[in-house]
N, C-alpha and C positions, 0 to 999 in steps of 0.2 A: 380769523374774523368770527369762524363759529364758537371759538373759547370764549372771545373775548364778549361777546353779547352774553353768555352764559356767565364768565367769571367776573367781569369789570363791566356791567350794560351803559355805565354812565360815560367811560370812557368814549365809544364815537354812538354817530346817531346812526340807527338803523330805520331804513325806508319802508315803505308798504308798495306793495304791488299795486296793480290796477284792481284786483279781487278784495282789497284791501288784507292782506296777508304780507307779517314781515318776508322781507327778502335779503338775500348777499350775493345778488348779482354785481358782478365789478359794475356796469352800463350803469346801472342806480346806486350803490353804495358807495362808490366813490366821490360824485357830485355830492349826494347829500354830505356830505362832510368837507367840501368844498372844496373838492378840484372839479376844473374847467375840461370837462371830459365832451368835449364837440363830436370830435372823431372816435366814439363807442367803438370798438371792434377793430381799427386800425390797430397792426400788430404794433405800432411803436407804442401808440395811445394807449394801448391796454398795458403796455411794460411800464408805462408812466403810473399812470393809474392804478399799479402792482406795487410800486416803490412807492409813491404815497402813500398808501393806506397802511404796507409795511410799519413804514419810520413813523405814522399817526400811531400804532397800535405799540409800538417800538416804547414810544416819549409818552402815551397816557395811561398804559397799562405795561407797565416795564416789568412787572412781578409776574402776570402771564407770558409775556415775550420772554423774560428769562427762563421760564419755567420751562415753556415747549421745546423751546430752541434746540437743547439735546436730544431731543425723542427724533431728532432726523435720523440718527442711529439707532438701528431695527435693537444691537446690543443694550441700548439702555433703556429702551422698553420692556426688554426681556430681565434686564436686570431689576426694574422695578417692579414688576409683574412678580417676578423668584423671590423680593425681598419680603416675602410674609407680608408685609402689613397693607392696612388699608390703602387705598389708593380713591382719590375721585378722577370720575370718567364723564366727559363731554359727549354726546351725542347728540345729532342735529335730524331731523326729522321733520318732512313737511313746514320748514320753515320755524321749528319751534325748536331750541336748545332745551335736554332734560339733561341733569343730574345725576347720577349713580355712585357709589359707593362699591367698591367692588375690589377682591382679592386673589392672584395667581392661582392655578390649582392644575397645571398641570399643561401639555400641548400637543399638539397631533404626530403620533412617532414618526412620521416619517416629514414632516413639514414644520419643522419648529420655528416655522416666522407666523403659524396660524397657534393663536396661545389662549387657553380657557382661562376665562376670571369669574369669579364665581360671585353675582348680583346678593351684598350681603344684605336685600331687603328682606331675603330668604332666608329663615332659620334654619340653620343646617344641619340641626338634629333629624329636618324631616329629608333632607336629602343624603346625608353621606353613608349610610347603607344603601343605596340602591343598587339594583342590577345594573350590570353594561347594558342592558338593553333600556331600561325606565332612565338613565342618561341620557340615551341618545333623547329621549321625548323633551328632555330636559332643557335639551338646544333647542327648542322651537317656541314660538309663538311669546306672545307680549311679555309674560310671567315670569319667564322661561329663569331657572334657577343659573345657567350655563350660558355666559357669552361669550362670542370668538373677537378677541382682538387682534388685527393683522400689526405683527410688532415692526414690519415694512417699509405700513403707510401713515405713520406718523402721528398715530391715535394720541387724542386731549387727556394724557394719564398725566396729574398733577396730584399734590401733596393736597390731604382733605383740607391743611388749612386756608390754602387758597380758594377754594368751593365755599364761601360763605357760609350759604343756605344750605349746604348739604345736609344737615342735622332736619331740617323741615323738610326738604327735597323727599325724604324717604319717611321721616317718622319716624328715628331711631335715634338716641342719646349718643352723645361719642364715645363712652365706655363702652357698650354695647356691642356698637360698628370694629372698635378694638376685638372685643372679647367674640365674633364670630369671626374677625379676620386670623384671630389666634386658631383657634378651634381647627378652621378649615385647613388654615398653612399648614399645621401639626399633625395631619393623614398623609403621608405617602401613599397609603395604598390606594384612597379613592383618586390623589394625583393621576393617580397609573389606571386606574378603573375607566379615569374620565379621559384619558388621553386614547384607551380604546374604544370608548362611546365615540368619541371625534375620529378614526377610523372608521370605526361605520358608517357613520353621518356623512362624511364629506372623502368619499370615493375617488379615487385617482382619474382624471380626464382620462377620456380611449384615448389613442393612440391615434394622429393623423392620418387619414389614409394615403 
């Protein structure tokens, strides 16, 4: 549902909360788009109400339901992620679907279902010398040149041409979004730089006691 407001918004309606902020809560997003949801929160009602909005999303936006449908396998995230090129990426935040454009660059050595893509709003001349340490900074904060996609849980990685707007989403022409997705796949060694900035960054849980 978070794709499909992001890639196809025409396909179902999305509801507004009481705060007036959209929402995808099943209780509200299922009704607006007309199923008879009485019993919210009953487990049958809610498996109803799963399978509806499913086969709505399925039959009005069939090019995003095609699309995700394989990323249920952690491997063909990973394989999309390793294929060099551009990739658009869905992300849902406070209610609001943003756009990214983003490229493989490398994964955490000892957890390779946690896998760096590298935000290509960023020109990557000013990142691919950095130290492992100005990396790890790199993972942080709204900017941040370094994102972690878990290739697990089933991340909104689809083909740029499906992302419409992606081209206004960032500001950056399609040749462009190419030619830094080249640039960046084409380093092994910052791959391997950035795979131990994401070691340090993201530290192995203690141990249970």
């Amino acid at each position: 549902a978070q794709a499909t407001a992001a890639l196809a918004p025409n396909a179902m309606a999305v509801p507004f909360s009481e705060k007036g902020k959209p929402t995808l809560r099943l209780d509200t997003l299922a009704p607006a788009n007309g199923f008879a949801h009485e019993n919210a929160h009953d487990a049958l009602a809610d498996v109803e109400a799963t399978i509806y909005m499913a086969r709505l999303i399925r039959d009005r936006a069939p090019a995003v339901w095609k699309s995700l449908m394989p990323l249920v396998d952690k491997g063909a995230v990973t394989a999309a992620l390793a294929s060099g090129a551009p990739k658009g990426l869905v992300e849902y935040h406070m209610g609001v679907p943003s756009l990214r454009a983003v490229v493989g660059c490398g994964h955490h050595p000892k957890n390779p279902t946690m896998q760096a893509a590298f935000d290509l709003r960023r020109d990557p001349a000013e990142v691919l010398n950095l130290s492992e340490e100005d990396l790890v900074e790199e993972t942080k904060g709204p900017n941040r040149a370094l994102r972690t996609i878990y290739a697990n849980k089933m991340p909104a990685l689809v083909e740029p041409g499906l992302a419409g707007d992606l081209q206004d989403a960032i500001g950056l022409p399609t040749a462009e979004i190419a030619r830094r997705a080249a640039v960046v796949a084409a380093d092994g060694q910052f791959a391997a730089r950035v795979g131990k900035a994401m070691a340090q960054r993201y530290l192995p849980f203690e141990p249970a006691q």
